[in-house]
C-alpha positions in Angstrom: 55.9 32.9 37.6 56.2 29.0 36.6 52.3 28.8 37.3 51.3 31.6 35.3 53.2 30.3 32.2 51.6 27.2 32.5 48.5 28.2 33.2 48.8 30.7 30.3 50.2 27.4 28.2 47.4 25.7 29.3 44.7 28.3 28.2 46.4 28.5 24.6 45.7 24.9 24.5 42.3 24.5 25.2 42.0 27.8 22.3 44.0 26.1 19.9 41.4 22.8 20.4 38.7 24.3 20.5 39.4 26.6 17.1 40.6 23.5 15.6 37.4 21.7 16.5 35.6 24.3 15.3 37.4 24.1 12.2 37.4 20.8 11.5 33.6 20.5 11.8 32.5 23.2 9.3 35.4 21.6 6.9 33.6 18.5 7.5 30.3 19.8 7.2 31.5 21.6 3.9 32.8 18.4 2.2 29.7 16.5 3.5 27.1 19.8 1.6 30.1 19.5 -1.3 30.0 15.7 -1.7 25.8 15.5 -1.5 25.2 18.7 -3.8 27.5 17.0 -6.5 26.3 13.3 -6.0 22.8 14.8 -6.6 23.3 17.0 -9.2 25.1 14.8 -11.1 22.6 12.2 -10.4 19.5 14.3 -10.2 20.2 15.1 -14.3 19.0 11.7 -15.3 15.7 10.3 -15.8 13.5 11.9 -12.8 12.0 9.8 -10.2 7.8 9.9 -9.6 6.5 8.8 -6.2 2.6 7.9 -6.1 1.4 7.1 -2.7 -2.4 5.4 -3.1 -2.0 4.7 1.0 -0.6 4.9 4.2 0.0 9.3 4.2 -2.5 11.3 6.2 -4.0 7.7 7.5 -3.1 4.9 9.6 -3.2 1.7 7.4 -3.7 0.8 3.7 0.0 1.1 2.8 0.7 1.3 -0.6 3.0 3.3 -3.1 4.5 3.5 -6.5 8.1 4.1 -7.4 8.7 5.3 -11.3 11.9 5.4 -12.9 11.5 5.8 -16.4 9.2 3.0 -18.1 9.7 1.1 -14.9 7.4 0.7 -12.1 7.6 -0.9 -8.7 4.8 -1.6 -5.4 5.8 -1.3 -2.1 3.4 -2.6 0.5 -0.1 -3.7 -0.5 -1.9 -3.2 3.1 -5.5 -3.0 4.1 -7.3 0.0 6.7 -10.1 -1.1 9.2 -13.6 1.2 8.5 -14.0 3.8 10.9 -17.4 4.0 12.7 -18.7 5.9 9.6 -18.1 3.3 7.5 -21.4 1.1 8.4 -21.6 -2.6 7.5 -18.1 -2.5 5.9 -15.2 -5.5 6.7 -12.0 -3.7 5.1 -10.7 -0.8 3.2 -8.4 -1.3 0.3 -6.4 1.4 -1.8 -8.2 2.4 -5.1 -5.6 0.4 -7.8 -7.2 2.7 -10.6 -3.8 4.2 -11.1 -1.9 1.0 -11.2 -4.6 -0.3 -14.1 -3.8 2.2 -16.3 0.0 1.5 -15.8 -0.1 -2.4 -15.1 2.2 -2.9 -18.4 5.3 -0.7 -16.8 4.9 -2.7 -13.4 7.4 -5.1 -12.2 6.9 -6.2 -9.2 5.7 -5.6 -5.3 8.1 -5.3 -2.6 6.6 -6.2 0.9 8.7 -4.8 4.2 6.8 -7.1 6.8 3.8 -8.9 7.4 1.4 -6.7 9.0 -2.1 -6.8 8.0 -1.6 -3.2 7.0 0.9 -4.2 4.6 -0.2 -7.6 3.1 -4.1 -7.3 3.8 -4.7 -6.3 0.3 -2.6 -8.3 -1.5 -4.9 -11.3 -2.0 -7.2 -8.7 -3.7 -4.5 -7.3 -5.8 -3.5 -10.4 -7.0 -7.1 -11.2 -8.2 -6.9 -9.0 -10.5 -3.3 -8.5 -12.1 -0.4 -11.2 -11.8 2.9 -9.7 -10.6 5.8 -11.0 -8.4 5.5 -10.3 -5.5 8.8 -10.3 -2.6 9.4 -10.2 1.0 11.0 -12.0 3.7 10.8 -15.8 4.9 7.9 -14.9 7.4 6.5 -12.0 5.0 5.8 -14.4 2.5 5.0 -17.1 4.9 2.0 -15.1 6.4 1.1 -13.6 2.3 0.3 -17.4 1.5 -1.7 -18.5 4.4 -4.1 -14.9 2.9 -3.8 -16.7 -0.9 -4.1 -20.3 0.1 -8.0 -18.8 1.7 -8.8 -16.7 -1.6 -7.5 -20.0 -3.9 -5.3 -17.9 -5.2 -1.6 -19.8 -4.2 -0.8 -21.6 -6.9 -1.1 -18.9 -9.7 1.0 -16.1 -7.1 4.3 -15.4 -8.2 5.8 -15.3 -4.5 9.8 -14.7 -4.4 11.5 -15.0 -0.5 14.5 -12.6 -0.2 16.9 -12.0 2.4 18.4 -9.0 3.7 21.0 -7.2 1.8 20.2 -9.0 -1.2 20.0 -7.0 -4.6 16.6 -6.9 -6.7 16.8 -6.0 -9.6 13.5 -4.2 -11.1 14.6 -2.7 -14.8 16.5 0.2 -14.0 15.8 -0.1 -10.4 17.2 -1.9 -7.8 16.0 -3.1 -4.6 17.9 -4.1 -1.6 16.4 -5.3 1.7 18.1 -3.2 5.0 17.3 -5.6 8.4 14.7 -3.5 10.8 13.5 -4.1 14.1 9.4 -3.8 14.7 7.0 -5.6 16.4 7.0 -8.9 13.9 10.2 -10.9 12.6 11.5 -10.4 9.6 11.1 -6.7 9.2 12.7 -4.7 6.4 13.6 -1.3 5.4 14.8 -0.8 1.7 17.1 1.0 -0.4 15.5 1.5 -3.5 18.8 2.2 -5.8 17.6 4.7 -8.9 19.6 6.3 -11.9 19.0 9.7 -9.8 20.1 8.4 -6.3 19.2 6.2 -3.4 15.9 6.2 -2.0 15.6 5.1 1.7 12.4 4.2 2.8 12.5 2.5 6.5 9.4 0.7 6.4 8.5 0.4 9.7 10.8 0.2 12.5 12.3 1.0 16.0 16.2 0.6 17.3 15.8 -2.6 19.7 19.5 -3.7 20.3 18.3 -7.4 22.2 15.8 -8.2 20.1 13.7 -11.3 21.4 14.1 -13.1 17.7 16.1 -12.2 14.6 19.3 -9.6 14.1 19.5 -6.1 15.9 18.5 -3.2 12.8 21.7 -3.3 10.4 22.2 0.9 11.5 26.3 -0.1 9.8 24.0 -0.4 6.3 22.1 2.8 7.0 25.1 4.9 7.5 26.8 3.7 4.5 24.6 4.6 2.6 24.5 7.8 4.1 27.8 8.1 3.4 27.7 7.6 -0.1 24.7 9.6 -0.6 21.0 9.4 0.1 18.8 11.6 -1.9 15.7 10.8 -0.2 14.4 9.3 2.9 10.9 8.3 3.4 10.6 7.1 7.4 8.2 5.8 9.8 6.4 8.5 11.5 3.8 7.2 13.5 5.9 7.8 17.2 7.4 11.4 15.7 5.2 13.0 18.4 6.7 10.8 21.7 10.0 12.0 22.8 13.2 9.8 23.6 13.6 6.0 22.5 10.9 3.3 22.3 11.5 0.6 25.1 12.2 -2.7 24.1 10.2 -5.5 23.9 11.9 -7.7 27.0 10.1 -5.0 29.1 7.2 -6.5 28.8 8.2 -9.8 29.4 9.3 -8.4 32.5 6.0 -7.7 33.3 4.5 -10.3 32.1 6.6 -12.4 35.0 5.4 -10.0 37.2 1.8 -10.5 36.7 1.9 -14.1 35.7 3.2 -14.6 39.4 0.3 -12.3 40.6 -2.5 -14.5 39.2 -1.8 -17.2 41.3 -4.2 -20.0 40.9 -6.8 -18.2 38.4 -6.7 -18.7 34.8 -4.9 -16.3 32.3 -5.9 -14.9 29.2 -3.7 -12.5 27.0 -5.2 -10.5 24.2 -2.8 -9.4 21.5 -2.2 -9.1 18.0 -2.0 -11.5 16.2 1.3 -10.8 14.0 3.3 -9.9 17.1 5.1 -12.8 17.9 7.7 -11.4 19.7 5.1 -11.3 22.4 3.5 -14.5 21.8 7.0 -15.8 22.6 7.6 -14.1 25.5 4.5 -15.7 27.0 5.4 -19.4 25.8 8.4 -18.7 28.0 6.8 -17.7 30.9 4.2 -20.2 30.4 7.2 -22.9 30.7 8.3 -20.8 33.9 5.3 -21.1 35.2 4.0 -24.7 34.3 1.0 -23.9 32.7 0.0 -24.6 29.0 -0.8 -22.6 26.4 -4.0 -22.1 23.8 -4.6 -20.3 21.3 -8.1 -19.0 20.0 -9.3 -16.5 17.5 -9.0 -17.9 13.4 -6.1 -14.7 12.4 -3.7 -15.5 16.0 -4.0 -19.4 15.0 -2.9 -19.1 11.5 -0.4 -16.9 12.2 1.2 -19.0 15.1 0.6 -21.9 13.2 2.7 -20.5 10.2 5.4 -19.0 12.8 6.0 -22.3 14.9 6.3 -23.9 11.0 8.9 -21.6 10.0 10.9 -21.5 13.5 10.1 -18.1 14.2 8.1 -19.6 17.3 10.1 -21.8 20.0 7.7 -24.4 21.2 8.8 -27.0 23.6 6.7 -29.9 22.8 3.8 -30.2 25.1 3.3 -27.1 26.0 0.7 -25.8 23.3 -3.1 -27.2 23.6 -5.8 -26.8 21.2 -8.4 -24.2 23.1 -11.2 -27.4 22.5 -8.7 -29.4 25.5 -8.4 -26.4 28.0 -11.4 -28.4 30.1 -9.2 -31.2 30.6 -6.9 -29.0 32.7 -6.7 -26.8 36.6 -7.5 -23.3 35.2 -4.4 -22.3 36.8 -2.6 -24.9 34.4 -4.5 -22.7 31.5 -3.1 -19.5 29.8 -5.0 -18.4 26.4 -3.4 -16.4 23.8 -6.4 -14.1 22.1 -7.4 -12.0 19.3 -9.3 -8.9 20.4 -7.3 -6.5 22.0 -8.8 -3.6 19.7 -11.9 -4.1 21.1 -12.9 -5.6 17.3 -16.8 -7.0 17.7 -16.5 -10.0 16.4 -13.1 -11.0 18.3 -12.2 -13.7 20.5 -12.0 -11.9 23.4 -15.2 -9.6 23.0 -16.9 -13.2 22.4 -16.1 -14.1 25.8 -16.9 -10.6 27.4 -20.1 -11.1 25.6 -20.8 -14.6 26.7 -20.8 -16.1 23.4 -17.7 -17.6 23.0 -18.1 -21.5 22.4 -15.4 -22.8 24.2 -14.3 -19.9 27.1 -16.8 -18.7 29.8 -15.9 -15.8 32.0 -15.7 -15.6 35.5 -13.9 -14.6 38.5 -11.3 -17.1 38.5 -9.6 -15.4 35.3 -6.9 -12.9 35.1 -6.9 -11.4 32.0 -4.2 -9.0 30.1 -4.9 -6.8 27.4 -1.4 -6.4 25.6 -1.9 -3.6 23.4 -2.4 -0.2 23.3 -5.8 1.1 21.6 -5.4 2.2 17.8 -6.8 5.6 17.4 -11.0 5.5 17.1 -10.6 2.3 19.2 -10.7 3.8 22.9 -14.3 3.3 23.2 -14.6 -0.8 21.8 -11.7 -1.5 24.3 -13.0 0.4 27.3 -16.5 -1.7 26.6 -15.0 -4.9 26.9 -12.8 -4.1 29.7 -16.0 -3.0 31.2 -18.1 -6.4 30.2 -15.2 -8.4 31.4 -15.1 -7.0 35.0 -18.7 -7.3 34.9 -18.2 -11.2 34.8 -15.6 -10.6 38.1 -12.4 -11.5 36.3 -9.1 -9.2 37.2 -8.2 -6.8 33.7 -5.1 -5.5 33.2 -4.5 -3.1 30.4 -1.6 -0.7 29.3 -2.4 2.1 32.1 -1.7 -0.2 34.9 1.0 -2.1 33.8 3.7 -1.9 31.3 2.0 -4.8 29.0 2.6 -3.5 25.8 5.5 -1.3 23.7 5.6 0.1 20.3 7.1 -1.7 17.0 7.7 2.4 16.3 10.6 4.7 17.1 10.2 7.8 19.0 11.9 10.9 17.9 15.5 9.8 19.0 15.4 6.8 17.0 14.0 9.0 14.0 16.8 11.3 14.7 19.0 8.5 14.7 17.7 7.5 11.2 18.3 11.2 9.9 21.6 11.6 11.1 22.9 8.1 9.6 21.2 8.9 5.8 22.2 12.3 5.5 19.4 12.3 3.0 19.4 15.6 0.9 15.4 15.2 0.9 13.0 14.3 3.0 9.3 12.8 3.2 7.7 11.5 6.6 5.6 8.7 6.0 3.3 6.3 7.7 1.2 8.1 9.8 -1.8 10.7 10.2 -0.7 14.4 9.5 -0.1 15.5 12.7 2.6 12.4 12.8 4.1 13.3 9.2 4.5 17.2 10.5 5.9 16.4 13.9 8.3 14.2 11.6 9.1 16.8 9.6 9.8 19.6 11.9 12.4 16.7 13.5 14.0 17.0 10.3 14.3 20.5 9.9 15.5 20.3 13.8 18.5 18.1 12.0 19.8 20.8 9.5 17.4 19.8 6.6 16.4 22.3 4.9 12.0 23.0 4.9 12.4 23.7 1.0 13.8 20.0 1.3 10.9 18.5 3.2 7.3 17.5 1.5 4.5 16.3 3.1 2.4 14.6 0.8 -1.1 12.9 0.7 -2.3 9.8 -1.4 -2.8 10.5 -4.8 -0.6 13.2 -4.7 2.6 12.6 -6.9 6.2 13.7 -5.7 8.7 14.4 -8.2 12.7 14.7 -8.1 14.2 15.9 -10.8 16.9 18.7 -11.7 14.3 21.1 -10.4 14.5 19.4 -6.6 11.5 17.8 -5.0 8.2 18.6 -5.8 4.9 18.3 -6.1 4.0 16.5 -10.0 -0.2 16.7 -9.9 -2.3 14.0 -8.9 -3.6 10.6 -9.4 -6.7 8.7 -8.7 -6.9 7.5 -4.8 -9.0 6.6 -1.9 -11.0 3.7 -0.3 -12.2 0.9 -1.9 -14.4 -0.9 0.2 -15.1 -4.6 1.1 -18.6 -6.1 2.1 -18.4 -9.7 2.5 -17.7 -11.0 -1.0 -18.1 -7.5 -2.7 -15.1 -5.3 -3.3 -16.1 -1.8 -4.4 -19.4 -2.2 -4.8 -20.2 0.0 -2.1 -19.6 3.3 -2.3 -20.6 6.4 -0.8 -23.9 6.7 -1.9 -24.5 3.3 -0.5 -23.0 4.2 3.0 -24.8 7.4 3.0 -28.2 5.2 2.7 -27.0 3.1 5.6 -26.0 6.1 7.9 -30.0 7.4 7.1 -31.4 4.0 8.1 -29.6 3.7 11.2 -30.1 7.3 11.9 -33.9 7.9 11.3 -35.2 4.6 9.6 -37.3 3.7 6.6 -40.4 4.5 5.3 -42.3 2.2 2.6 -45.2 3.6 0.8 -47.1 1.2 -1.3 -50.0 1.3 -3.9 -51.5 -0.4 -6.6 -52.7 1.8 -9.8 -55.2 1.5 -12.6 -52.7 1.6 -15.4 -55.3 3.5 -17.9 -56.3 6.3 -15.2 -54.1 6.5 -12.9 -56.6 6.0 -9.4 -55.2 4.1 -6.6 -57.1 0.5 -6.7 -55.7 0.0 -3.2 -53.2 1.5 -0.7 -51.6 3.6 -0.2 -50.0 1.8 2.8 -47.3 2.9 4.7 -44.3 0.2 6.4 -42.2 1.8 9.1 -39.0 0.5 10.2 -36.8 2.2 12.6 -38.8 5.4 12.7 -41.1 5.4 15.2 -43.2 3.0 16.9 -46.3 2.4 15.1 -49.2 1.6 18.0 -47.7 5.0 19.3 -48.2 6.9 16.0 -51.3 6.1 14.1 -52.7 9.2 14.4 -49.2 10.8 12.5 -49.0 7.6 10.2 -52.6 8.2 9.1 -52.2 12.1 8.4 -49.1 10.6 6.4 -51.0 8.2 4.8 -53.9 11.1 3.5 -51.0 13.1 2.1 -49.8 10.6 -0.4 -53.6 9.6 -1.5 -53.6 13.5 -2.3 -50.4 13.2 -4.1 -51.9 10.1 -6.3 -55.2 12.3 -6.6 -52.9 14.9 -7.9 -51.0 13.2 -10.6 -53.9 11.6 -11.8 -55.8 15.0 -12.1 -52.7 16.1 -14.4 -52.6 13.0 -16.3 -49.3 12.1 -15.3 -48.4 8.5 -16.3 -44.4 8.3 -15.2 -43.6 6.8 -12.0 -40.8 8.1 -12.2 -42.5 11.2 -11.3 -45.1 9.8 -8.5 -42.3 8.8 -6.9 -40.5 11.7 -6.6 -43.4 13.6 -5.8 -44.4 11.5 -2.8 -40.7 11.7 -1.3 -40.7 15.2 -1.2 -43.7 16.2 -0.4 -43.8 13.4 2.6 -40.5 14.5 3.6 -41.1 17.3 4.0 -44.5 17.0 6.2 -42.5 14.0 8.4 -39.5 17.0 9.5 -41.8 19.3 9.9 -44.1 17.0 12.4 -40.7 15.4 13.5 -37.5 16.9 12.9 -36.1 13.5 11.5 -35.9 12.6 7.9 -36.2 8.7 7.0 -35.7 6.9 3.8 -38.6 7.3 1.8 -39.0 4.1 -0.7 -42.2 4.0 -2.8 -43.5 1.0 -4.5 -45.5 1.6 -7.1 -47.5 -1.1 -8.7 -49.9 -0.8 -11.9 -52.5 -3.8 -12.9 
């Protein structure tokens, strides 16, 4: 009988706790809806809130928006894009500023959250053009003037160096700095503090609690301001597809014992990027470890190690860093060399030396290289051609399939789920990333109780609005690609690009003649001048029909008196277009030269 009371004591218990449980979370969930839907429409009432993104959404790189709060305007990031394989002859990609033109007088300043090259790339161009403070962190702004110090441009920037959890204020804005982790020092999110709210926006960032330099992400800052109200996060979606937590950058310095141990006596060479100097650190240490000594080649990793040892974001025992013009002067099994080119980039270090044209490294089989990075999207094919050179030349590659050599500066879905469940943000809008990234992200957030009606997925040039309505979409605003060959910036275009897909495609075709300005006869041509369409000893016979055609279509215009070459010319591009397809199925730039005497 004594057992079945307590055993019936025992059940009313675990009832009682578990009702009470149950009741305590929907009474907290309650106050938690109650607390945000009056902090937000009391809030929400005031002056509404525009968000422009001119980068960064639907894209990986260029990142750049505009926050508007009134008459007030603020820039965060001013990043650069890399051209695709469509983009022929062209260095960089840079947001079209069009829409910050038109509003330069209500802009205050540019925010920076790290110093990634697609965060910073464009602010030397920016700065050309309109002078605005500009703030970031001690390495942020550290890397920004190494870009302006090359364009001559140092001296007139306004650069300001914040630290984390300091307020900026930017009219009725405010902007304080949250401490990230990624895959570069200094990293920042921000809480952008409005008359309508708090905006979160992450920047980019992962949750790495041993961080090889700087302080773990300040997550104590994120959830306060969860808990006083978040009305919208913008966060880092470029891992919202890879599930669980992003593994931490000691990892690969584990590895990087590993292999260091397995080269033995041969020479090692590490490709990375250049801004990640958590990893650059990691193989000064094992460098020490291992008694070697450590160069550097490739103009963007020197600069940026240069600028990093400077600011003591690089620990350097004396000694132990060479220039790459001394490596001859030691074993090769003394040597490790820290490269650019792990993205496969044509003109890198590293594809230098697969290509045999690198002035002060030769290839052979007594190297051991490491390729430290995983390949951006678009990149597979550059990378997998240099691993394939480099083999070719007998050295030992290692790259991210066979070794755990590299890890992501980006969370994974626990981490972003972490982020969501700190902010408690009433809205929501994933950012950084292509749209497959930015719709994984946001069905994570609907996964986390948000509600889709609460959720936008924008695009650049697409303005987001928050006012008493809720979020939405406000119309749009000039935005693109503004494109950088050599010392041009925007001159080429489209059109232009379109021209150099044809030449590289099917060639060029000049036709040119000399006419009797009175009558219009030929005095001499027509010749024709192929380049990249066919081979000519091959095709006289189609040259020479081609050749006959125009002389017809001179014949022709004289007969009708036309005098406009406006009108010869067009003439003889379509109708010798027209013959070349049909003879064969390709369709060259046409460019007559018409000259009259």
């Amino acid at each position: 009988m004594n057992q079945e009371n307590e055993k019936s004591i025992k059940m009313n218990r675990r009832t009682n706790y578990n009702h009470n449980s149950r009741e305590n979370h929907v009474v907290r969930q309650n106050q938690f809806q109650k607390r945000r839907q009056y902090t937000s429409n009391r809030n929400v009432r005031r002056t509404p809130i525009r968000i422009v993104p001119l980068g960064g959404l639907n894209e990986i790189g260029k990142n750049m928006t505009c926050f508007e709060c009134g008459q007030d305007m603020i820039i965060v990031d001013c990043g650069m894009g890399f051209p695709d394989p469509e983009m022929l002859g062209v260095d960089l990609v840079l947001p079209d500023y069009t829409y910050v033109e038109k509003n330069i007088e209500r802009l205050r300043g540019i925010v920076i959250t790290h110093g990634h090259e697609d965060h910073i790339g464009g602010v030397p161009f920016f700065l050309k053009k309109y002078k605005v403070p500009l703030y970031g962190t001690r390495l942020t702004i550290g890397l920004i003037e190494e870009k302006l110090k090359e364009h001559g441009l140092l001296n007139k920037a306004q650069l300001n160096v914040c630290a984390p959890k300091q307020m900026i204020k930017f009219g009725c804005m405010s902007v304080e700095m949250v401490t990230v982790n990624h895959s570069i020092p200094d990293a920042v999110g921000l809480a952008i503090h409005t008359p309508a709210g708090v905006i979160v926006h992450t920047g980019d960032f992962k949750v790495d609690y041993n961080p090889i330099e700087g302080d773990v992400i300040d997550l104590a800052r994120f959830a306060e301001l969860g808990s006083r109200g978040v009305l919208l996060l913008m966060a880092d979606s470029t891992n919202a597809e890879r599930p669980g937590y992003t593994k931490p950058e000691r990892q690969v310095g584990e590895s990087f014992q590993k292999l260091f141990n397995e080269a033995g006596n041969r020479r090692i060479i590490v490709a990375s990027f250049s801004s990640n100097i958590h990893r650059i650190q990691q193989i000064i240490d094992n460098a020490i470890k291992y008694n070697r000594r450590v160069a550097v080649s490739g103009r963007s990793m020197e600069n940026v190690v240069e600028k990093a040892v400077e600011l003591g974001y690089l620990k350097v025992p004396e000694g132990i860093m060479i220039p790459i013009d001394a490596i001859s002067r030691y074993p090769r099994e003394q040597i490790i060399i820290v490269t650019t080119g792990s993205q496969g980039e044509p003109m890198s270090a590293l594809s230098r030396m697969a290509a045999g044209t690198h002035k002060k490294v030769s290839i052979s089989s007594e190297d051991f290289i490491i390729i430290s990075a995983s390949p951006i999207p678009g990149n597979e094919k550059l990378v997998t051609n240099v691993v394939n050179e480099l083999m070719r030349l007998g050295s030992k590659v290692i790259y991210e399939k066979m070794y755990e050599v590299h890890t992501s500066g980006h969370a994974c879905q626990d981490e972003l789920k972490m982020m969501l469940s700190l902010t408690k943000p009433q809205y929501f809008m994933p950012v950084h990333g292509e749209y497959k990234h930015l719709k994984a992200h946001a069905e994570l957030a609907i996964s986390m109780g948000i509600p889709a009606s609460n959720i936008v997925i924008g695009d650049i040039g697409q303005v987001v609005e928050i006012d008493s309505k809720g979020i939405h979409f406000g119309g749009t605003v000039p935005a693109g690609c503004v494109f950088v060959d050599g010392l041009g910036v925007g001159d080429v275009g489209s059109i232009v690009l379109r021209d150099r897909k044809i030449l590289s495609q099917d060639g060029l075709i000049v036709v040119v003649a000399t006419i009797d300005r009175e009558t219009g006869q030929i005095i001499s041509g027509p010749d024709l001048v192929s380049r990249g369409f066919v081979y000519v000893r091959e095709s006289e016979e189609l040259l020479d029909e081609a050749r006959r055609l125009v002389r017809r279509v001179f014949d022709k215009c004289a007969k009708n008196h036309i005098h406009e070459w406006t009108l010869y010319k067009t003439d003889i591009k379509e109708e010798l277009s027209s013959f070349i397809f049909r003879k064969t199925r390709r369709n060259p730039m046409i460019l007559p030269i018409i000259m009259e005497v």
